[in-house]
Each structure stands twice: as C-alpha cells, then as structure tokens.
N, C-alpha and C positions, 0 to 999 in steps of 0.2 A: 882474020882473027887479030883479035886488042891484045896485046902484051900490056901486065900491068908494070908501071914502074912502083920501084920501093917506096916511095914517099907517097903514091896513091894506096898502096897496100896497108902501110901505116896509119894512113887519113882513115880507111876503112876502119882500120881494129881501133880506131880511135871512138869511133865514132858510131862502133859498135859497143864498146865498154860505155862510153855516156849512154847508149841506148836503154841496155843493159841497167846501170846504175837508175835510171829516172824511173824504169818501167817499177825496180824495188822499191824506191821512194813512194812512188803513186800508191802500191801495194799496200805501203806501210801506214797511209795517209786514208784508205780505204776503210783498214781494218782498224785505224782510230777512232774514226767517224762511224762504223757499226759498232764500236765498243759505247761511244757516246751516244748513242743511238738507245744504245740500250738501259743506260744509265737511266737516259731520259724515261723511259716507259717503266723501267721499276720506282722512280721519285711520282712520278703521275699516278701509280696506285698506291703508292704509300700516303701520297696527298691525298686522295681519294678515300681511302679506308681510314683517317683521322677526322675528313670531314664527316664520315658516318657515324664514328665514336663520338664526336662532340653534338652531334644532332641528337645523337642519344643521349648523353648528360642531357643538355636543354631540356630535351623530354623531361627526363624522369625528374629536373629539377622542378618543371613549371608543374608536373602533376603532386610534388610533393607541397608546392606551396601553395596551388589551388587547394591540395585537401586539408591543405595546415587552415586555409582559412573557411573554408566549407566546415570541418570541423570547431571552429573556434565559435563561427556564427550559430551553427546549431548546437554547443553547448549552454553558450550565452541564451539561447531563445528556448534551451532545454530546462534550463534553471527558474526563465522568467516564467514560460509557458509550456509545460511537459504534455500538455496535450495533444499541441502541434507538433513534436518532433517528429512522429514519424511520416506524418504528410510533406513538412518542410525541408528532408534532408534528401530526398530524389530531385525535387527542384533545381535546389541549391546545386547538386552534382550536377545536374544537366544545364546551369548558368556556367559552370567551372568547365565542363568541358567545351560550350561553346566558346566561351573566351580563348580555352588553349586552339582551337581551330582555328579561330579569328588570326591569333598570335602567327601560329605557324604560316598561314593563308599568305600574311602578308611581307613574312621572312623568305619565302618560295617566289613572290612577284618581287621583290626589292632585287 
C-alpha cells in the first residue's frame, strides 16, 4: 500500500480545482456558442421574411406600372379609336403580364 505524501496530496487538489475550473470555462464557452447559434438562426429568418416583403413591393410595384401604362395606352388609343378599346385592352394586359414574368424569370436565374 502507497502512502501519499502532502505535497502529492496538494498536486492532486491542485489539479483537481484547474480541472474543475477549465471543465466551467468550457461550459461557459458551450453555452455562448448555442447562444450564438441561435442569434444566427433568428437573423437568417428575419433576412428571409424581408426578402419576401420586398419581392412583394417589386411585385406590386411592377403590376402598378405595367397597369399605369396598359392604362395610359388604352386611353390614348380610347380617344383616337373607341372602337377598339375593348378588343385592345386584354391584349395589352396579357403583353404586361408577360413582360412581368419575363422580369421576375430572370431575377430568380441571376
């Protein structure tokens, strides 16, 4: 049987307390990093949910200007020739929504 002597008894509680002390650090260093963790995945849908909002303005911007000019064409062509409006203003919308398709089409590949 080992007898310990006091200075190896010492070494031990020493060397238990850094143990001890490192294993909290690590702890502490864990729970920073799931805190940052999680920072990260609430800015990842808040980035997310404003690109949705602004894909939405664009929308609703380009259908306002396509109708502002779909409208402006067909009062122009209402004034010159009123017999054609109402053949020429389905057209005209079906030219204005494939242009916004086109638009978007190639904002989704870029």
């Amino acid at each position: 049987m080992m007898i310990a002597l006091p200075s190896q008894v010492v070494r031990v509680e020493n060397m238990d307390t850094l143990a001890r002390e490192r294993d909290e650090e690590v702890q502490r260093i864990v729970q920073s990093i799931n805190d940052l963790s999680q920072i990260m995945k609430d800015l990842a849908v808040l980035v997310i949910d404003q690109g949705t909002i602004l894909d939405r303005i664009d929308y609703n911007i380009e259908q306002v200007c396509f109708a502002c000019v779909v409208n402006a064409y067909t009062q122009r062509l209402c004034c010159t020739l009123p017999s054609y409006r109402d053949r020429l203003r389905p057209r005209l919308m079906k030219v204005s929504r494939n242009l916004c398709a086109q638009r978007r089409n190639k904002r989704a590949t870029a």
